[in-house]
Backbone bond lengths (Angstrom), bond angles and torsions (degrees), N, CA, C in turn:
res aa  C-N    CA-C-N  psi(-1)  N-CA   C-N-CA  omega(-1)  CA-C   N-CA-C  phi
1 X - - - 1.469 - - 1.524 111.14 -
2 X 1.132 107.94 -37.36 1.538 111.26 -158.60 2.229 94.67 -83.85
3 X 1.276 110.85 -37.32 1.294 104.02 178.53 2.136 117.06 -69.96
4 X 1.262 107.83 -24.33 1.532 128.00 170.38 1.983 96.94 -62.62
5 X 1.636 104.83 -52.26 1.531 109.23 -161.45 2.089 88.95 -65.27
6 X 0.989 128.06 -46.84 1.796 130.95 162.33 0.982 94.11 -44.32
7 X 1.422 131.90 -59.99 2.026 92.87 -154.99 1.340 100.76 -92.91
8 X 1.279 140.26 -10.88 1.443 131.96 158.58 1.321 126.85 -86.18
9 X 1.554 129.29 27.11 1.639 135.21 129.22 0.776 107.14 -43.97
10 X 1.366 82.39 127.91 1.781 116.24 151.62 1.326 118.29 -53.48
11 X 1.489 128.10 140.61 1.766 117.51 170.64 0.889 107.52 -68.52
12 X 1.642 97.20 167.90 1.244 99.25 176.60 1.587 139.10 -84.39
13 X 1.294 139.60 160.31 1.393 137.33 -162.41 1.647 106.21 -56.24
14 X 1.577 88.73 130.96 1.806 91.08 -174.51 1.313 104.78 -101.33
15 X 1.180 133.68 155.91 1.533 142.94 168.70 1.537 101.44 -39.98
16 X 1.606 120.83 178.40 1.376 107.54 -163.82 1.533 93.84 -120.35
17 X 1.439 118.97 9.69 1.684 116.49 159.36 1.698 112.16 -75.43
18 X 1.439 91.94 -53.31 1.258 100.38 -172.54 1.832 109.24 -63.26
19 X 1.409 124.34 -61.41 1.011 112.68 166.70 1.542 124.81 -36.37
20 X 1.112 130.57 -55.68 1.381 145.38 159.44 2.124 106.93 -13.09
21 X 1.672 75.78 -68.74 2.000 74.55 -173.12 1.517 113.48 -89.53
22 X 1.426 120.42 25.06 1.099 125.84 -173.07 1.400 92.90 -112.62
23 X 1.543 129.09 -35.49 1.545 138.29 169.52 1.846 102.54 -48.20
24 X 1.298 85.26 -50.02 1.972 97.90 -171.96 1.555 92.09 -66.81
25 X 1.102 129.23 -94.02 1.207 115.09 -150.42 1.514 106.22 -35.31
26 X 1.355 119.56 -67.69 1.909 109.13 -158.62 1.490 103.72 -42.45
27 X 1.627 120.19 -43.79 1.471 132.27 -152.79 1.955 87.07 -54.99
28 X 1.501 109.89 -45.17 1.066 132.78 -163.16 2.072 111.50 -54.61
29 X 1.493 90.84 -51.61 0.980 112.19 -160.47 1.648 85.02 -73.13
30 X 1.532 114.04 -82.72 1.674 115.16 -165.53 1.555 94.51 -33.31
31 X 0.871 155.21 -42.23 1.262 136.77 -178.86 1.475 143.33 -59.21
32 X 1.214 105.52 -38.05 1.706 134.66 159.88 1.427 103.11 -73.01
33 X 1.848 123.14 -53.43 1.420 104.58 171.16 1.667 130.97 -52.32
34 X 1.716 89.45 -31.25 2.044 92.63 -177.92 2.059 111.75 -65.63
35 X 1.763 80.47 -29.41 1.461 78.47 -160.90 1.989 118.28 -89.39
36 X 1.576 99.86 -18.58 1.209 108.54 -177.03 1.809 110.40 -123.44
37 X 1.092 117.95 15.69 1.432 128.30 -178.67 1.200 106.35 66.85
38 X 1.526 140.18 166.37 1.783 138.79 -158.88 1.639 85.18 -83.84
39 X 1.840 113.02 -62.47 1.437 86.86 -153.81 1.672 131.90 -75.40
40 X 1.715 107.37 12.48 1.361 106.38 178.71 1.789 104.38 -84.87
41 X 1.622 123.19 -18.43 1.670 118.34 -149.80 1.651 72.56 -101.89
42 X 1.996 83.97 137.19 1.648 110.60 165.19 1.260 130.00 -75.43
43 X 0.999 142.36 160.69 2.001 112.32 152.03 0.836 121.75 -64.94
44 X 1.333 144.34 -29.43 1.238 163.45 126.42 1.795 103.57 19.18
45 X 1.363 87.53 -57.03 1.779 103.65 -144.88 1.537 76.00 -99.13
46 X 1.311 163.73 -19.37 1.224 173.47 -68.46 1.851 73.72 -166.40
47 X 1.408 88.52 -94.24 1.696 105.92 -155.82 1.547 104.43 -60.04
48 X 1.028 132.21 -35.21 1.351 132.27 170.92 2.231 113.54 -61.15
49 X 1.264 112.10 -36.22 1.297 119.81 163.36 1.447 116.51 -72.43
50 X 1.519 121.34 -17.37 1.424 133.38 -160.56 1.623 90.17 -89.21
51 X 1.652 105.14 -62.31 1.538 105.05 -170.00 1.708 70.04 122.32
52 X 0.883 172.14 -74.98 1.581 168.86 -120.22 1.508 111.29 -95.31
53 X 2.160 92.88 153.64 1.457 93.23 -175.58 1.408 110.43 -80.14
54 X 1.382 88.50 166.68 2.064 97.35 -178.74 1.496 99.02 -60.91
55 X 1.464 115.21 -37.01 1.826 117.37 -163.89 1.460 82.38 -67.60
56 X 1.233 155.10 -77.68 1.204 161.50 -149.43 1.652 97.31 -64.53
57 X 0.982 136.60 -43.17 1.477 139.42 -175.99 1.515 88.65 -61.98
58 X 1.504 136.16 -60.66 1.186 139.88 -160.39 1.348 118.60 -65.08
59 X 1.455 96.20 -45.34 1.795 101.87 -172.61 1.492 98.46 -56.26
60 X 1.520 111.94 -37.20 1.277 97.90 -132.59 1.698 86.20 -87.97
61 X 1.250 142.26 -41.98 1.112 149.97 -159.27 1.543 122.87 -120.44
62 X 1.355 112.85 10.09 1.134 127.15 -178.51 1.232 132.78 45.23
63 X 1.658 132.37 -45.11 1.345 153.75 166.74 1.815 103.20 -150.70
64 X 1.646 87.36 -164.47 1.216 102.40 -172.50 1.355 116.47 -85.39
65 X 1.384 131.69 -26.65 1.606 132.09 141.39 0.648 106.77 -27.08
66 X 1.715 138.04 -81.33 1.317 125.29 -179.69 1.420 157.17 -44.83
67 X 1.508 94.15 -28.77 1.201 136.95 175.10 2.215 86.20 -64.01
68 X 1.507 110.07 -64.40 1.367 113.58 -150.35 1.958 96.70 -68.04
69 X 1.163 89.23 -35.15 1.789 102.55 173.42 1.529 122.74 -36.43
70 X 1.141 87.21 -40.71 1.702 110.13 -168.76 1.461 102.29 -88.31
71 X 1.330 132.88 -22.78 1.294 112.09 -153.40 1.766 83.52 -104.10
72 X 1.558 108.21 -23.81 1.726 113.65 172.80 1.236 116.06 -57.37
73 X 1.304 116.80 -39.37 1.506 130.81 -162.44 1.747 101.59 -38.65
74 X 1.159 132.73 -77.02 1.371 127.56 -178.37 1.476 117.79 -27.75
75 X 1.691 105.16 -55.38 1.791 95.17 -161.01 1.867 92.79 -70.86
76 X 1.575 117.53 -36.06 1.454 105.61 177.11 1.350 114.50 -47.50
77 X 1.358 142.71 -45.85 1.163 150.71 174.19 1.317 101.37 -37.72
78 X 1.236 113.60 -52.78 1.421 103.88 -153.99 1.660 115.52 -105.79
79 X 1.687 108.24 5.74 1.471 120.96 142.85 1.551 135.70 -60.61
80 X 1.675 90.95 -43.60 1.317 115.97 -173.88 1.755 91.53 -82.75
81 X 1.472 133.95 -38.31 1.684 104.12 175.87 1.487 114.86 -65.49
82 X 1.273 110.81 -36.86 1.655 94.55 -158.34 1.600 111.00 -83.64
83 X 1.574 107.65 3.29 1.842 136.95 159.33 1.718 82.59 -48.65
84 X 1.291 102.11 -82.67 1.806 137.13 -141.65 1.390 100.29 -61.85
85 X 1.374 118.23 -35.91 1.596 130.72 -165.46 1.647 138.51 -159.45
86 X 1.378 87.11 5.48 1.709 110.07 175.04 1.186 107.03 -77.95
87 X 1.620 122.21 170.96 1.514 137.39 171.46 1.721 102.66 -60.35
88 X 1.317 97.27 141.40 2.008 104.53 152.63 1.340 118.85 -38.90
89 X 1.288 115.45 151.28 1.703 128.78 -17.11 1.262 91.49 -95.65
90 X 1.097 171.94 51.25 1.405 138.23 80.60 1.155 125.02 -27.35
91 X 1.166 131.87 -79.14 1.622 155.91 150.08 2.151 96.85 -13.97
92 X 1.482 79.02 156.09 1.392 77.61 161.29 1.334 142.28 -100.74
93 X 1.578 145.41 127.77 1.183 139.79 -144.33 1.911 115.57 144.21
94 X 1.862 88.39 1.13 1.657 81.22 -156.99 1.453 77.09 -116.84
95 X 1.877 122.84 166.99 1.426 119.73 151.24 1.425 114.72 -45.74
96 X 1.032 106.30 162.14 1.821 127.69 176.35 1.640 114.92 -50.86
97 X 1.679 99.70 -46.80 1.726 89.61 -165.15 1.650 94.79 -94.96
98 X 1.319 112.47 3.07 1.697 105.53 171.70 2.189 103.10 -74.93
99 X 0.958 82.10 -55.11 1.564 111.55 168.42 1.490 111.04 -26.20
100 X 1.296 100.16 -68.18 1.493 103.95 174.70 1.345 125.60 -70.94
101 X 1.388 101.60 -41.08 1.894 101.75 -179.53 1.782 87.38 -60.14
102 X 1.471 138.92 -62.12 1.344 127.03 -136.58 2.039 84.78 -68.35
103 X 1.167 128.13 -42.34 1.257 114.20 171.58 1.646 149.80 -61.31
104 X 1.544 114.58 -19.63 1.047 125.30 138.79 1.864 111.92 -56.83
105 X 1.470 105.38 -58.62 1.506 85.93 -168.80 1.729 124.51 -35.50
106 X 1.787 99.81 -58.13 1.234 114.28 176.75 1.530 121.15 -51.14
107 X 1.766 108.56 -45.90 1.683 92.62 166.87 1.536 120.98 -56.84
108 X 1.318 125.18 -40.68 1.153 125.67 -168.72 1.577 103.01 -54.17
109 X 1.580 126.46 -57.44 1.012 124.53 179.19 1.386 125.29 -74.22
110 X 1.254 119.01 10.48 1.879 117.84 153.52 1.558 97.37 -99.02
111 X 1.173 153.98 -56.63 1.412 155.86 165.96 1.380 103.64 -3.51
112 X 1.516 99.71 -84.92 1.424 126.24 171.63 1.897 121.00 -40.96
113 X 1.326 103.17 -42.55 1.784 107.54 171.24 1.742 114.96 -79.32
114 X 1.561 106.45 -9.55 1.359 115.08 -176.52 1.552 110.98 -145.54
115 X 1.487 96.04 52.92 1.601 91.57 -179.02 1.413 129.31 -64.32
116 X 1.500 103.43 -49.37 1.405 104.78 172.28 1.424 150.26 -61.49
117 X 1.554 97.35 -36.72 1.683 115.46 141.39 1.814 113.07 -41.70
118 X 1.485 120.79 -71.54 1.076 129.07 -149.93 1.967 92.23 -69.81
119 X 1.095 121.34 -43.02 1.526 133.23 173.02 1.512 112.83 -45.87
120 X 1.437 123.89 -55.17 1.388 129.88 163.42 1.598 112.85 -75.85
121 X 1.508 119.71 -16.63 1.691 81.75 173.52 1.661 98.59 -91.25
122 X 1.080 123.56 -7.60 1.861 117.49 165.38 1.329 123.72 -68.29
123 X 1.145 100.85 -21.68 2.058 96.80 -165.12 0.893 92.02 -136.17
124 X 1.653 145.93 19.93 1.797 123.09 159.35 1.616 111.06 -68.20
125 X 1.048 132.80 -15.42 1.464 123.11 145.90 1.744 106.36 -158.07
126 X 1.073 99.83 -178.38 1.956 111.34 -168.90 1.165 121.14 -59.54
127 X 1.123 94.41 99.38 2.573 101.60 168.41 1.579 86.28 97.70
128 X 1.528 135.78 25.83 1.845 143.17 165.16 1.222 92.21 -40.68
129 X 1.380 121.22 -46.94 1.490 124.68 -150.71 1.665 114.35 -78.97
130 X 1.097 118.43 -28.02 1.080 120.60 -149.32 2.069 94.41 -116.89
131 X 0.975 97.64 -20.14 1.483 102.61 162.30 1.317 116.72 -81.85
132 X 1.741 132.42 -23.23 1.315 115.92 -172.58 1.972 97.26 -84.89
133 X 1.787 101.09 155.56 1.405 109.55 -165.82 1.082 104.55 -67.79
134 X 1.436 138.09 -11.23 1.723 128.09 -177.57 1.215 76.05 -67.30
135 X 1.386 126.41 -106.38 1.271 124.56 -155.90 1.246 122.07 41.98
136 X 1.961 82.56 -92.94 1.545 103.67 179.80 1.720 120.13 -29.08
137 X 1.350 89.11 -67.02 1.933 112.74 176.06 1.381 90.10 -21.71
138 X 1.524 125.72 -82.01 1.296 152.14 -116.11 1.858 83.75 -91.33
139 X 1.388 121.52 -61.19 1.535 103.90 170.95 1.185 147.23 -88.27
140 X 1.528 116.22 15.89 1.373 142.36 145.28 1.411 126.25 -51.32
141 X 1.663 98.13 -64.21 1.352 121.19 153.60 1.742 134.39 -6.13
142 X 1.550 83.68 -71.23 1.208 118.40 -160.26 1.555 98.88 -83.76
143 X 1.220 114.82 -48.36 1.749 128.95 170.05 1.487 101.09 -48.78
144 X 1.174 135.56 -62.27 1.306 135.42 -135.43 1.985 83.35 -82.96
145 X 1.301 121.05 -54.35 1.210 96.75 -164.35 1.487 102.33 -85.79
146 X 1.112 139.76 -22.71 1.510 134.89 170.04 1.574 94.28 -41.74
147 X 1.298 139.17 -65.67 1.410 135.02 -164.78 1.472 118.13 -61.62
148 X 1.763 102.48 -18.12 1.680 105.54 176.02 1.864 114.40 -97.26
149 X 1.405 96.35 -8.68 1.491 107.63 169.94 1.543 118.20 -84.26
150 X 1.668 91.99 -61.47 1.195 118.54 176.10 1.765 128.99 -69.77
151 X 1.236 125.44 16.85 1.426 110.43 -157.94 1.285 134.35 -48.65
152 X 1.545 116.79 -18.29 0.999 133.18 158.64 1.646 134.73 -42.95
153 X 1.242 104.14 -34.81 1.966 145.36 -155.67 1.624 92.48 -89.22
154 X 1.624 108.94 149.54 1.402 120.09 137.56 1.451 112.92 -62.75
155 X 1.116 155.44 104.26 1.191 143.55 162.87 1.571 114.51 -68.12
156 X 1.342 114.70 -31.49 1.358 86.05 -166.87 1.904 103.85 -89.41
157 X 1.385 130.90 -13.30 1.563 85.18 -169.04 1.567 90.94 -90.38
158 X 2.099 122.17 -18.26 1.144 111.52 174.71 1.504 113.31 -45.86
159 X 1.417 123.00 -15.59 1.661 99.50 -173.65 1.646 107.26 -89.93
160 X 1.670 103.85 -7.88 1.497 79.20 179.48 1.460 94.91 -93.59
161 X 0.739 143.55 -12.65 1.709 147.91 175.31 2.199 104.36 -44.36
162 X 1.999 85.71 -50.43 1.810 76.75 -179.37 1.403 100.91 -73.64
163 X 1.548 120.78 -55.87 1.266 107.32 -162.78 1.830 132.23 -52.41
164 X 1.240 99.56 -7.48 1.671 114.68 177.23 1.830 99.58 -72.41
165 X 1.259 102.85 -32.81 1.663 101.86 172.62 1.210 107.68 -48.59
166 X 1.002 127.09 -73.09 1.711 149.43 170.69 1.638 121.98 -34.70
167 X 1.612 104.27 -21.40 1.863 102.46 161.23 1.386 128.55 -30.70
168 X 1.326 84.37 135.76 2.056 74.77 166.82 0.981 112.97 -55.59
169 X 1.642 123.69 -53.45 1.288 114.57 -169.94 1.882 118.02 -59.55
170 X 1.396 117.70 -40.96 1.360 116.30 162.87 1.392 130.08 -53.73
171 X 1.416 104.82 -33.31 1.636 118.15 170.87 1.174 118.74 -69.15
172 X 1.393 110.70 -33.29 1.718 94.24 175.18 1.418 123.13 -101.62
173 X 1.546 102.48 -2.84 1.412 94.33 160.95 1.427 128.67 -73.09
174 X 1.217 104.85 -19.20 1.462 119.73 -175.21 1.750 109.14 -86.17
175 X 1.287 117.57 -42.06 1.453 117.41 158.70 1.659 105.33 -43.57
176 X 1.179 110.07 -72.99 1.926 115.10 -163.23 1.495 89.43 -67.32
177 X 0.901 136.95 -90.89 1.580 121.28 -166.74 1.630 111.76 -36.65
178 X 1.375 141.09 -38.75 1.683 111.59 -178.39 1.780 94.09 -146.66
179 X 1.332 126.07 1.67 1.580 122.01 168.79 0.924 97.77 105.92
180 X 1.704 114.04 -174.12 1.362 127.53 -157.28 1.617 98.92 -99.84
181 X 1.209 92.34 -24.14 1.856 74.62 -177.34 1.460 107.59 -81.85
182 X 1.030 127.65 -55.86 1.473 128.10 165.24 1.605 123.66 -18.08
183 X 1.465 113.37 -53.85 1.721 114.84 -176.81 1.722 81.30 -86.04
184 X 1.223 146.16 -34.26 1.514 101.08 -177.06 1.426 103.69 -75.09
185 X 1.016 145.73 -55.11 1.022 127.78 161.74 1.701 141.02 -11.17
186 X 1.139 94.97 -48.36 1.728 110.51 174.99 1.347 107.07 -82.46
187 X 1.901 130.95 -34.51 1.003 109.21 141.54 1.368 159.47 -52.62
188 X 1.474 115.23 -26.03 0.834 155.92 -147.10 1.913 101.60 -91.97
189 X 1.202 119.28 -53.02 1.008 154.59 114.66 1.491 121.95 15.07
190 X 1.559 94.14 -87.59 1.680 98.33 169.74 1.548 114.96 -84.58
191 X 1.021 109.87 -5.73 1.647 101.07 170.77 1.635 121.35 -80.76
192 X 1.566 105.07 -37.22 1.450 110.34 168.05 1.591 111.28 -60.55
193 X 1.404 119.89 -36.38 1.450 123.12 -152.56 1.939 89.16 -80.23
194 X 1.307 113.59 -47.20 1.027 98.06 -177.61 1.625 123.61 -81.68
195 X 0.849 119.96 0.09 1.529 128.55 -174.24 1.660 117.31 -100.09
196 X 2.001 105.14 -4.97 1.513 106.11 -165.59 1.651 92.00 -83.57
197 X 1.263 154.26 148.86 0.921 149.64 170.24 1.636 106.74 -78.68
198 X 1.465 139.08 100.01 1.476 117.29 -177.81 1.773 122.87 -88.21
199 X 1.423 77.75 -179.45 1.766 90.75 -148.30 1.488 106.29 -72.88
200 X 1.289 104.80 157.16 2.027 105.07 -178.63 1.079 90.49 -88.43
201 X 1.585 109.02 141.92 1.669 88.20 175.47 1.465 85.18 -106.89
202 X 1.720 105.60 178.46 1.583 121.70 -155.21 1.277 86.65 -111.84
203 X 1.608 91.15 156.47 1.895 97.07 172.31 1.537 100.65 -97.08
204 X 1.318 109.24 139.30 1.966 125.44 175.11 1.685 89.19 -73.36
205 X 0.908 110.32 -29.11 1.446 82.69 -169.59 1.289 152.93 -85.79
């Protein structure tokens, strides 16, 4: 718990310039994303809508992953509390593989309410995904109770194995090809199957 409560800090307090044009840009950005979809707005057009320099657009956010990272950061926050400190079975209080199914569900359904954001901060360039800090959160998570379900299991690269189910890019194929109820379902699915620990069987003889 206490290593999950580390990777879900908050940063730390920024000066009140910098915070200031860091308000502008996202304010900047969600706006051009609502109005022109993520993958048509430049950074360019980012920092120029912001009032900010491109060098300052860059330092601060590196690309457009980052850029999309940042504007996620809140609803992740507030996945990762009710993970950290919410009611069962999300929350803690429930078995492990209850735990996990109620946490796939819930990722699936922020993915899915924020596809296009969550789609560009994964694939604006190679392994995006696995460098932003949810991540971590999200396969720690998933490790720690896979290993209390699972003891048998690798948990950790099996957890990135489930969570690749859960991509944007996998998620929305699975929405447009059969809907939303269907891929939670199909997630839903493989998360129980892999999380049941199975039985030894006995020898009759």
């Amino acid at each position: 718990m206490e290593e999950l409560e580390m990777l879900g800090a908050r940063p730390p307090k920024e000066r009140a310039d910098a915070a200031r044009n860091r308000r502008k840009v996202l304010a900047a950005a969600a706006r051009l994303f609502a109005e022109k979809g993520v993958e048509s707005v430049s950074m360019d057009a980012v920092a120029a809508a912001a009032g900010v320099g491109k060098g300052t657009l860059f330092r601060r956010f590196g690309d457009k992953s980052g850029l999309a990272a940042a504007l996620l950061d809140e609803r992740e926050r507030d996945l990762q509390q009710h993970i950290l400190s919410g009611p069962p079975p999300l929350g803690p209080g429930a078995p492990a593989r209850d735990r996990l199914a109620a946490f796939f569900a819930g990722y699936l359904e922020y993915v899915l309410g924020h596809l296009d954001l969550v789609r560009m901060s994964e694939t604006a360039s190679p392994g995006a995904r696995f460098r932003i800090g949810a991540y971590r959160f999200w396969h720690r998570h998933v490790a720690i109770l896979l290993a209390e379900a699972r003891p048998d299991a690798d948990a950790e690269p099996l957890s990135h194995a489930l969570l690749a189910a859960v991509s944007a890019e996998v998620a929305g194929v699975l929405r447009a090809e059969y809907g939303a109820g269907r891929a939670a379902a199909a997630v839903t699915c493989l998360v129980e199957s892999v999380s049941h620990q199975p039985r030894v069987a006995h020898d009759s003889r």
